[in-house]
VOBA-1610 file (N, C-alpha, C; in pm, whole numbers, padded with zeros to 5 digits, always signed):
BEGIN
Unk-05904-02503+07136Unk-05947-02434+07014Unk-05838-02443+06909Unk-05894-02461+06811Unk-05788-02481+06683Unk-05730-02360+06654Unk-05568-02308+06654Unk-05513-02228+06618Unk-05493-02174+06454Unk-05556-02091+06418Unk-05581-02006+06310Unk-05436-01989+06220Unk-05416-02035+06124Unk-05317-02029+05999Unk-05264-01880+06045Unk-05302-01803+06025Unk-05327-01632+06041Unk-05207-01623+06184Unk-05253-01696+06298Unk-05178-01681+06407Unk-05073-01798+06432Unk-05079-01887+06358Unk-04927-01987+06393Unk-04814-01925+06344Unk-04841-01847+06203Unk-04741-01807+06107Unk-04709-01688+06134Unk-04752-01569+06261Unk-04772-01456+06267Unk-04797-01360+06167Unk-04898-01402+06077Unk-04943-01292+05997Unk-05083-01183+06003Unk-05118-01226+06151Unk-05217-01120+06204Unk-05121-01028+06319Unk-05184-00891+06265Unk-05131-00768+06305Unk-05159-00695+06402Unk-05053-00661+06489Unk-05104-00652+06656Unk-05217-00526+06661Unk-05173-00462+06558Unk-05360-00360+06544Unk-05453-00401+06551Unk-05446-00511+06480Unk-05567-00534+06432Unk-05629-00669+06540Unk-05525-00704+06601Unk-05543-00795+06748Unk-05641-00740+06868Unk-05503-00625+06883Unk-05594-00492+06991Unk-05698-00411+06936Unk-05804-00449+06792Unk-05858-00401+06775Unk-05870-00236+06824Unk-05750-00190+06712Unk-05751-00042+06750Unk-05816+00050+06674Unk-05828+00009+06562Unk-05929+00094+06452Unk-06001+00045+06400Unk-06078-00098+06428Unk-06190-00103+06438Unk-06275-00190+06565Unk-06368-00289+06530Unk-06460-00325+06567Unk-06471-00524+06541Unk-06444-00540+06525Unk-06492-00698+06462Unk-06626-00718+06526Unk-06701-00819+06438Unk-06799-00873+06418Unk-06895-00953+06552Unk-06726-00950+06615Unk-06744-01043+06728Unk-06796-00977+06875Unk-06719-00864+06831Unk-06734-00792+06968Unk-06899-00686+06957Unk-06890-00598+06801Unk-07000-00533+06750Unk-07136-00661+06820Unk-07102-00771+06794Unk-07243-00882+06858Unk-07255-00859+06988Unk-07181-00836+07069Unk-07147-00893+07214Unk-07158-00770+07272Unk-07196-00645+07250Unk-07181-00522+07290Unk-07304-00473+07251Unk-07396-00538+07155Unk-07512-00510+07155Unk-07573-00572+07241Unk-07540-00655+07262Unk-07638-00781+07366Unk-07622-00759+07504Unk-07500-00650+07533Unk-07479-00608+07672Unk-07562-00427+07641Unk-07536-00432+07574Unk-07689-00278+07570Unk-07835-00338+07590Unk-07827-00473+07549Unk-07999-00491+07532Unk-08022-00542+07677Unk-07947-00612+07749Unk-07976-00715+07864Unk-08013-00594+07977Unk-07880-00467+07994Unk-07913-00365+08074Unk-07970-00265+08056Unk-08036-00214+07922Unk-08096-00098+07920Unk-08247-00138+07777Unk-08244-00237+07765Unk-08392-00280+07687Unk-08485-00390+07728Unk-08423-00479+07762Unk-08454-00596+07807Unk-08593-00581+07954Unk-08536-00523+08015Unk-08606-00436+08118Unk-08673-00376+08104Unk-08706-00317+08024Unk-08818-00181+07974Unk-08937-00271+07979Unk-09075-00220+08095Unk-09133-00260+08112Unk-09272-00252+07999Unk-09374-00335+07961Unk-09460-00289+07873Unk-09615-00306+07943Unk-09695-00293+07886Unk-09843-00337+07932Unk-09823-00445+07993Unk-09771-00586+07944Unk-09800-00671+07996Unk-09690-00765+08032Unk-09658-00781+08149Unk-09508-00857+08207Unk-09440-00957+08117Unk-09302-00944+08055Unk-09294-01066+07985Unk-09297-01050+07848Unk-09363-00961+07781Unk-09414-00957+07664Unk-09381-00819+07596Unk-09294-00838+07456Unk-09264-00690+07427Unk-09367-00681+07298Unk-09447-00741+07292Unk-09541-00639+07123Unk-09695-00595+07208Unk-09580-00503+07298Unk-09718-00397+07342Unk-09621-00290+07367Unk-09744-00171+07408Unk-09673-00086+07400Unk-09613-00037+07554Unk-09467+00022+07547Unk-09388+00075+07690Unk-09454+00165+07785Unk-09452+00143+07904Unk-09540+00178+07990Unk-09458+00254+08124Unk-09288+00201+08073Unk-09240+00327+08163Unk-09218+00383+08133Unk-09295+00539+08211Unk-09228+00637+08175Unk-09070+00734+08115Unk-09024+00693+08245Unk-08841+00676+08259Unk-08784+00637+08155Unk-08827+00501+08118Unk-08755+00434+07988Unk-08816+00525+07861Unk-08890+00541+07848Unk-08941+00614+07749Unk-08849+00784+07746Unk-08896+00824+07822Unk-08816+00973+07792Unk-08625+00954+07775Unk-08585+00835+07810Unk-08464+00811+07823Unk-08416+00797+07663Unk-08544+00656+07556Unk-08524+00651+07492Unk-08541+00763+07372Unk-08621+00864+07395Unk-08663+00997+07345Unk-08545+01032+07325Unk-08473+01077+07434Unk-08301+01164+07481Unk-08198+01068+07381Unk-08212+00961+07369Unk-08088+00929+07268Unk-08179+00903+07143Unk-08296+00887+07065Unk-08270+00949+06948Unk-08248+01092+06912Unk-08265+01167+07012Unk-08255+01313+06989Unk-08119+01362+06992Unk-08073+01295+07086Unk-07914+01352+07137Unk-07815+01290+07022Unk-07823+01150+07045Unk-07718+01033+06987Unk-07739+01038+06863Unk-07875+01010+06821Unk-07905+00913+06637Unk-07976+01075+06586Unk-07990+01176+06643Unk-08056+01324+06618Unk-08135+01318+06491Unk-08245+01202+06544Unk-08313+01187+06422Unk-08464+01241+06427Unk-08533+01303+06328Unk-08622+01346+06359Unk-08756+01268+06348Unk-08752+01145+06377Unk-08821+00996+06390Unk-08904+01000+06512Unk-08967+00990+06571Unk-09029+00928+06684Unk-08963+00786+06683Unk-08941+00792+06851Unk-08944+00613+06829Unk-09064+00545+06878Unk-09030+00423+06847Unk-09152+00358+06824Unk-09204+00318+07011Unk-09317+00336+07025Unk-09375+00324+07179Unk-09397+00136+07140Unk-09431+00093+07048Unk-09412-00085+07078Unk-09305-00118+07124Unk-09264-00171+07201Unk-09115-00226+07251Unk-09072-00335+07123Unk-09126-00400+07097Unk-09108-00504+07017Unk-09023-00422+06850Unk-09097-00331+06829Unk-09097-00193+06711Unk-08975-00133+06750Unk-08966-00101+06858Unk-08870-00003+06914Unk-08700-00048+06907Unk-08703-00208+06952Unk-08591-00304+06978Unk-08564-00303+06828Unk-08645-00347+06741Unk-08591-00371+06601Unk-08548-00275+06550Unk-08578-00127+06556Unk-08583+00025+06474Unk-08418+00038+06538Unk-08382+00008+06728Unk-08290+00033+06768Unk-08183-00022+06683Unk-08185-00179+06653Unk-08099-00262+06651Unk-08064-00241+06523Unk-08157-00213+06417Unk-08141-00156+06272Unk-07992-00063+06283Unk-08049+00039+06400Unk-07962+00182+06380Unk-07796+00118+06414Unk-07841+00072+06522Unk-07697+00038+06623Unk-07589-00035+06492Unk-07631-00150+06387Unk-07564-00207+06290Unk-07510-00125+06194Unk-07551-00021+06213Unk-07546+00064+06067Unk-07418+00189+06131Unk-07345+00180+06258Unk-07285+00248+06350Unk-07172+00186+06259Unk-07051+00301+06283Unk-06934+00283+06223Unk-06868+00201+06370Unk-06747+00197+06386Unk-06683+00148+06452Unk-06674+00214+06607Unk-06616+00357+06604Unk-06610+00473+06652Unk-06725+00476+06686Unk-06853+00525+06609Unk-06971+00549+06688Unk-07040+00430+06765Unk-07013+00344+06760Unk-07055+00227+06900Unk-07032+00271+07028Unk-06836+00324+06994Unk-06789+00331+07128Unk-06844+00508+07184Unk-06901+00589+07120Unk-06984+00714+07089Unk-07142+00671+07205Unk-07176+00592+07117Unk-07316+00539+07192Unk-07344+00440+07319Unk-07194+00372+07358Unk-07138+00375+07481Unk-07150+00425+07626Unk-07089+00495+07598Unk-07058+00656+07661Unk-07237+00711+07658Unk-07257+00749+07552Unk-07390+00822+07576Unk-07490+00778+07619Unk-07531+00677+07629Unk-07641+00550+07676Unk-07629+00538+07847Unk-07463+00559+07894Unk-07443+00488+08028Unk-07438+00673+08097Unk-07464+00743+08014Unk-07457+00931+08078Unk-07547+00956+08092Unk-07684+00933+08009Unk-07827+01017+08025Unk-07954+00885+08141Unk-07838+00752+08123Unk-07953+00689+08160Unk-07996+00673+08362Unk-08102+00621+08372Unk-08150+00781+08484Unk-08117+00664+08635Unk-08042+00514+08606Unk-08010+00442+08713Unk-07842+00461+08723Unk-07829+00522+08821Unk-07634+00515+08812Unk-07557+00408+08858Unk-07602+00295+08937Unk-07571+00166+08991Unk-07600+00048+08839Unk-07702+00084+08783Unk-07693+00004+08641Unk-07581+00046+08520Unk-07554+00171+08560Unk-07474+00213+08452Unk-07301+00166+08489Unk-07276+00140+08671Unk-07207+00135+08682Unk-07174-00020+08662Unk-07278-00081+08651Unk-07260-00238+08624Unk-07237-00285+08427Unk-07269-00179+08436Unk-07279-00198+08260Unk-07142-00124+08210Unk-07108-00035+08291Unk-06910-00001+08244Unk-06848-00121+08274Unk-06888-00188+08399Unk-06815-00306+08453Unk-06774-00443+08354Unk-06938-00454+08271Unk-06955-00579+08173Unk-06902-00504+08046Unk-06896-00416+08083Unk-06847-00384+07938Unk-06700-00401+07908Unk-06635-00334+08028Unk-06499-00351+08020Unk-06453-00537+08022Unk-06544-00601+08067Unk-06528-00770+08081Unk-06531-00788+07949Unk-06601-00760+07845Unk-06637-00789+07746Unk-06510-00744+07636Unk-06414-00640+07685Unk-06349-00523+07610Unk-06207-00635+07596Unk-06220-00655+07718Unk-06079-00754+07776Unk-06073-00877+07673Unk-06208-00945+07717Unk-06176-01068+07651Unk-06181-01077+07479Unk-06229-00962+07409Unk-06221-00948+07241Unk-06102-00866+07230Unk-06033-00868+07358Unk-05877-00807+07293Unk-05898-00670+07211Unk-05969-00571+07263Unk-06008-00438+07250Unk-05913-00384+07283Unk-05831-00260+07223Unk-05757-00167+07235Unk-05792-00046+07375Unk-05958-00074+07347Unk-06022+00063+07447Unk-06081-00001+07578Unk-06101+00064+07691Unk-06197+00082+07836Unk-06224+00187+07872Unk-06351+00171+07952Unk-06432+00251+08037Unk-06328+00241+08168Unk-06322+00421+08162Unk-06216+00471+08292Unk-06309+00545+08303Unk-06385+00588+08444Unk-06475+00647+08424Unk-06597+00654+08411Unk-06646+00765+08316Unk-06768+00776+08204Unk-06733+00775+08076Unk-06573+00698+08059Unk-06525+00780+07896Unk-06454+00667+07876Unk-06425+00597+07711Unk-06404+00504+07659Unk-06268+00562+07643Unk-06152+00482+07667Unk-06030+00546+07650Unk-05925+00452+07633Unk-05830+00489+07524Unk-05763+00368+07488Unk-05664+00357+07583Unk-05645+00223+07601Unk-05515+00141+07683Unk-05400+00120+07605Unk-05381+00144+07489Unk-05227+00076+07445Unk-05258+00193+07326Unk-05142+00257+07297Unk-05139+00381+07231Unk-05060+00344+07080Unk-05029+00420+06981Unk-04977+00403+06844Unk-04868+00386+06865Unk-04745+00380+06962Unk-04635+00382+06997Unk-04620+00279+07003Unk-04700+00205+07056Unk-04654+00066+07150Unk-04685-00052+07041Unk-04790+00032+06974Unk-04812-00094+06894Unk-04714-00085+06798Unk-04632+00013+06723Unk-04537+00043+06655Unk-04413-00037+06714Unk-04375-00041+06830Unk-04264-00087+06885Unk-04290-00258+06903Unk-04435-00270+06891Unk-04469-00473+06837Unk-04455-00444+06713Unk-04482-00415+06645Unk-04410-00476+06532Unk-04292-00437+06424Unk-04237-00300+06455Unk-04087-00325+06478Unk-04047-00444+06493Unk-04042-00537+06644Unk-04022-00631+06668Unk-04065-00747+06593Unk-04166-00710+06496Unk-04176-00864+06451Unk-04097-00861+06330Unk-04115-00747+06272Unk-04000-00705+06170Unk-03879-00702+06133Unk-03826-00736+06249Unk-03673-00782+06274Unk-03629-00894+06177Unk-03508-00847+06150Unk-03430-00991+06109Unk-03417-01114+06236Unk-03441-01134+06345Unk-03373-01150+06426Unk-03511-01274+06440Unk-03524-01410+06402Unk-03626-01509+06394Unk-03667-01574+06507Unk-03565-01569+06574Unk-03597-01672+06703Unk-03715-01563+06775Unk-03683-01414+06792Unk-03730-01291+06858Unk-03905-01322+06813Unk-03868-01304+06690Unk-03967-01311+06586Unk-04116-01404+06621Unk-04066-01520+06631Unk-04105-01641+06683Unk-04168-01631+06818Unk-04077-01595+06907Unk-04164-01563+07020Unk-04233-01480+07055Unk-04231-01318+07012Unk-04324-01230+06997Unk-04469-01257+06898Unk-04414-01302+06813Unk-04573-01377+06753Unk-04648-01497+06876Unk-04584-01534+06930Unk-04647-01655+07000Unk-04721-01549+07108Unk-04594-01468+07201Unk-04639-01423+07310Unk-04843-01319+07277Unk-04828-01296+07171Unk-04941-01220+07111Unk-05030-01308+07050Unk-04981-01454+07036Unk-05134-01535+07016Unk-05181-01530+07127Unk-05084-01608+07235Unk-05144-01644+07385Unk-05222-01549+07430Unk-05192-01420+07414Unk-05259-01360+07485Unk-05418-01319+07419Unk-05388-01347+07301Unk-05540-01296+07212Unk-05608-01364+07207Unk-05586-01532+07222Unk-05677-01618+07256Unk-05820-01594+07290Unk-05912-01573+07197Unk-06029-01494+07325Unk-06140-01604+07419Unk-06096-01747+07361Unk-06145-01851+07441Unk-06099-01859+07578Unk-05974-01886+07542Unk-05838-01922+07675Unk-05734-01873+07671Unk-05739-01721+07680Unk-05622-01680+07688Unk-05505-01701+07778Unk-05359-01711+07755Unk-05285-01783+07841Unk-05168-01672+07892Unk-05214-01606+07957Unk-05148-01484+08008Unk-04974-01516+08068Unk-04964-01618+08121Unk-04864-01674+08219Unk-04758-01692+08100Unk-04787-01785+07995Unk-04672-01797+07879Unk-04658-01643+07783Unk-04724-01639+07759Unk-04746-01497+07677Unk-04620-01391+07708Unk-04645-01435+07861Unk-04523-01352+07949Unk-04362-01415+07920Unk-04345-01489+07951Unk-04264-01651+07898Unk-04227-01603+07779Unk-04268-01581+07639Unk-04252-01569+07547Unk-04203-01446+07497Unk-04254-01333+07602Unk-04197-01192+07544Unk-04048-01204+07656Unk-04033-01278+07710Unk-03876-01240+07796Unk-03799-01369+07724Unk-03887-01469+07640Unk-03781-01513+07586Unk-03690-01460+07433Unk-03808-01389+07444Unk-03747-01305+07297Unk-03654-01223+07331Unk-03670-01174+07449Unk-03554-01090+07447Unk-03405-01158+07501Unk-03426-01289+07590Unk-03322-01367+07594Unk-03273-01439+07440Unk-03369-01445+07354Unk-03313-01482+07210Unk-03202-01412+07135Unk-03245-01246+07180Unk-03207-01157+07128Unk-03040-01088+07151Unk-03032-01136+07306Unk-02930-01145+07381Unk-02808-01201+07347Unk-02860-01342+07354Unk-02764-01439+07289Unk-02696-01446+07191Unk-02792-01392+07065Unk-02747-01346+06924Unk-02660-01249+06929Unk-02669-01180+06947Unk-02587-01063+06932Unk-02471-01050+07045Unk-02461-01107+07132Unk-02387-01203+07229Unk-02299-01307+07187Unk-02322-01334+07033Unk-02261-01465+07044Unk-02262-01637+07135Unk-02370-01632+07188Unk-02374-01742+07274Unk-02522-01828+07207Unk-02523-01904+07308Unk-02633-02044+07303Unk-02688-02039+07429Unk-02817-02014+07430Unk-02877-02054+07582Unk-02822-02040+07665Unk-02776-01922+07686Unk-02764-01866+07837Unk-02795-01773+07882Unk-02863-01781+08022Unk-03000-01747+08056Unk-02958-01581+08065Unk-03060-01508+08068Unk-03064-01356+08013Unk-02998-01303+08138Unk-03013-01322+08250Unk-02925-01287+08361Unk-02807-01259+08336Unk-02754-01342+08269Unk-02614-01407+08258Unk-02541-01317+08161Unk-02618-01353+08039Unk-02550-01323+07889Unk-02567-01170+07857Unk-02652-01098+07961Unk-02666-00960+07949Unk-02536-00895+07974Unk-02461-00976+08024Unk-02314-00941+08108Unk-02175-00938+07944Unk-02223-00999+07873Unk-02170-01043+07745Unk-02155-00982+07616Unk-02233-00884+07651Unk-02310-00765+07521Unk-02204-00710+07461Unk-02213-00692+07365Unk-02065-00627+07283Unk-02090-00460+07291Unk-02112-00414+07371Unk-02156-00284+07358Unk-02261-00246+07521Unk-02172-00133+07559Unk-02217-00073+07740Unk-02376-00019+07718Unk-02436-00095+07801Unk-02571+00012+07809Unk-02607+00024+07968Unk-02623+00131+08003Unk-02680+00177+08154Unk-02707+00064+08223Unk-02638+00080+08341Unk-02641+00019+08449Unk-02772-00022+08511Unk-02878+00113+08514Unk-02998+00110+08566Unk-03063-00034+08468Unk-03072+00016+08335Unk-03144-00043+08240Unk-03115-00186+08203Unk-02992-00213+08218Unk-02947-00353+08248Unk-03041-00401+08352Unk-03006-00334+08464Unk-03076-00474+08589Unk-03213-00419+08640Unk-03243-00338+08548Unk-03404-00294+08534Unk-03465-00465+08458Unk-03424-00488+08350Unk-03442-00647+08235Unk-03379-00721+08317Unk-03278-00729+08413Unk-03249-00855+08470Unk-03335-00872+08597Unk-03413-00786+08642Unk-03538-00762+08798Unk-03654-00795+08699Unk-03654-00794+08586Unk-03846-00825+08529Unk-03767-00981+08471Unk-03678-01010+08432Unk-03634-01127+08422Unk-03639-01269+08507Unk-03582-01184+08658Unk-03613-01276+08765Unk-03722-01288+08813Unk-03860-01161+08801Unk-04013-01219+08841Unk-04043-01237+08732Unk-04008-01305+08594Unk-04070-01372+08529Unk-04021-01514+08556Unk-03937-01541+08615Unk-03897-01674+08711Unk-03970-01711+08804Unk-04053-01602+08904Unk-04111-01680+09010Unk-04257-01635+08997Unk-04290-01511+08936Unk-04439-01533+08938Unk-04549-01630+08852Unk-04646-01658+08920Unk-04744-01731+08884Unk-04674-01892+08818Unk-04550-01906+08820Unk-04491-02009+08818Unk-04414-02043+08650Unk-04430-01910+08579Unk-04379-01863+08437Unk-04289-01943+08383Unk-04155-01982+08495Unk-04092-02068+08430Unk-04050-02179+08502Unk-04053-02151+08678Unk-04004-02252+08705Unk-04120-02367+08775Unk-04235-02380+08763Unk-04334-02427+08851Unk-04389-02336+08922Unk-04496-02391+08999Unk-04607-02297+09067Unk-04549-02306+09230Unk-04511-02112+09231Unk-04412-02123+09336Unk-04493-02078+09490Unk-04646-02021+09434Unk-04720-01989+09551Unk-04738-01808+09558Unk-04677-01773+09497Unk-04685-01626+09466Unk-04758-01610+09482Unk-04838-01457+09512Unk-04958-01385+09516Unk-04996-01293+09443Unk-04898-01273+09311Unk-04863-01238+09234Unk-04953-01304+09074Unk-05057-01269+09054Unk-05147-01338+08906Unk-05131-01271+08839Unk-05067-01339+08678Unk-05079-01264+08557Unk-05206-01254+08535Unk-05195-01150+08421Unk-05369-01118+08417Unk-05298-01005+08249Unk-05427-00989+08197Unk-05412-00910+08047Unk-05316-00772+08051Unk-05295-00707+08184Unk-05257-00603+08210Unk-05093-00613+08220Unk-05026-00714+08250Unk-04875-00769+08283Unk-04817-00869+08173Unk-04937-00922+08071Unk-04890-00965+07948Unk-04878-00831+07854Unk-05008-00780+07831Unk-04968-00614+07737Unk-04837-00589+07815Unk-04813-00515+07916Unk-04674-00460+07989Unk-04561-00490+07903Unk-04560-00676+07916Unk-04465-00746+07890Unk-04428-00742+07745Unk-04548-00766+07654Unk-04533-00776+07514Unk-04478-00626+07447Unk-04502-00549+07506Unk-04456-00362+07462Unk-04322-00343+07490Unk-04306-00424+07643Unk-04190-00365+07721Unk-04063-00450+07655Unk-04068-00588+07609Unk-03971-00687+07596Unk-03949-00652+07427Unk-04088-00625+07379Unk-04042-00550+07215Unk-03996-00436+07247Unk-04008-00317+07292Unk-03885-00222+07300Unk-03790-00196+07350Unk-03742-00298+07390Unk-03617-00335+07472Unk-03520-00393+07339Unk-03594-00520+07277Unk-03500-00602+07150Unk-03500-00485+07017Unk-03584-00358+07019Unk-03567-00255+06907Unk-03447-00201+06968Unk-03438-00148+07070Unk-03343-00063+07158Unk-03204-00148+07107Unk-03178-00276+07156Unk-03079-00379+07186Unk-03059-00365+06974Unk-03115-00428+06920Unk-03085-00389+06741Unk-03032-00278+06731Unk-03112-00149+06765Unk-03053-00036+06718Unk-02900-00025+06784Unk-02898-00054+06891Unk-02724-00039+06991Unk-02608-00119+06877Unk-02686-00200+06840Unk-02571-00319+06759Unk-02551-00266+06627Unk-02653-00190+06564Unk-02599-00109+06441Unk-02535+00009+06511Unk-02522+00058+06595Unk-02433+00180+06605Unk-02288+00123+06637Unk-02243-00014+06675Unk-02132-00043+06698Unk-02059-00084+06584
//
């Protein structure tokens, strides 16, 4: 996939990556179409196959009653054509702010009367959440964010730095991972420990030498723990999933959960490491 002007140059914003306050276009599509497959699509009518007749299950019907009443608290009937009903829905659902999607979420997968469908539909949903690089998941019955205002503050701090090489690789490590074709979790990782080996060096005075090493070099004492806390995520970014040195057989798979980690943890480490160097 062709890499986006927006993301070579890092001028897309890790908010707006992790889609934290809103919605894109992309996902608003893809989240309707996982409401329609498990909770419309199915709704049986007069005649198998065919929605411009009218709904004939009961169940589905009083279900759909309960969320215009509850959810859209509109004083509408809905429409008993399925065909009527899908369009009147799909009208409403577009016209949903950002917030109320993830509102009608939640309320759709609470009142509706199969709990093995609902639990398959938190499941696709959260599949769906992952791969548009969504801020939020279903824990639960409740949409709840994964990466908080802190963290995203402490990415871009980091990109904000004077410090370019850092710069450079924290923008990269946050394409790889946003990729929503092929995301590349394994470098992503790669990229947030090289920023902080960038970061090292600089302020170290040195050239390429490896973060193990040059952590030893620092013009300024920082905790013992916290040192070889970054030199232990340093060395399994050496052997897992094969990050830097080849594929070593680990059992150990990056995955979206250990790139976020990485991209939060390796940017507030190089804010930490800046701020130490202005106090000296």
């Amino acid at each position: 996939m062709r890499i986006k002007f927006s993301e070579r140059y890092g001028f897309q914003k890790p908010r707006d990556v992790f889609q934290i306050n809103n919605i894109n276009e992309e996902l608003k599509n893809r989240l309707w179409n996982t409401i329609k497959i498990f909770y419309i699509d199915p709704i049986k009518t007069q005649y198998p196959n065919e929605e411009n007749w009218n709904i004939t299950d009961q169940n589905a019907f009083n279900f759909i009653k309960d969320m215009y009443d509850g959810f859209f608290k509109t004083h509408d009937e809905p429409k008993l054509n399925k065909k009527k009903f899908k369009e009147d829905f799909k009208m409403k659902y577009f016209q949903l702010l950002w917030f109320e999607i993830y509102d009608l979420l939640e309320f759709i997968s609470s009142i509706f009367y199969d709990k093995n469908i609902n639990k398959k539909f938190h499941l696709k949903i959260n599949e769906i959440l992952e791969n548009e690089m969504s801020g939020y998941r279903f824990i639960d019955d409740f949409i709840a964010p994964i990466i908080d205002e802190v963290e995203i503050q402490s990415i871009e701090d980091a990109l904000g730095s004077d410090y370019v090489g850092a710069k450079q690789h924290i923008s990269k490590s946050l394409e790889l991972m946003s990729d929503r074709e092929n995301p590349d979790y394994i470098n992503s990782i790669k990229e947030s420990i090289s920023a902080v080996e960038s970061v090292v060096n600089l302020i170290s005075g040195k050239t390429n030498v490896a973060l193990n090493r040059c952590m030893n070099n620092l013009p300024f004492e920082i905790d013992k723990n916290l040192k070889n806390g970054m030199i232990n995520i340093y060395s399994w970014t050496s052997s897992a999933d094969g990050i830097r040195h080849g594929v070593t057989g680990d059992t150990i798979k990056s995955s979206f959960s250990e790139a976020k980690y990485m991209l939060v943890s390796c940017s507030g480490f190089i804010n930490y490491l800046i701020d130490k160097q202005r106090e000296t």
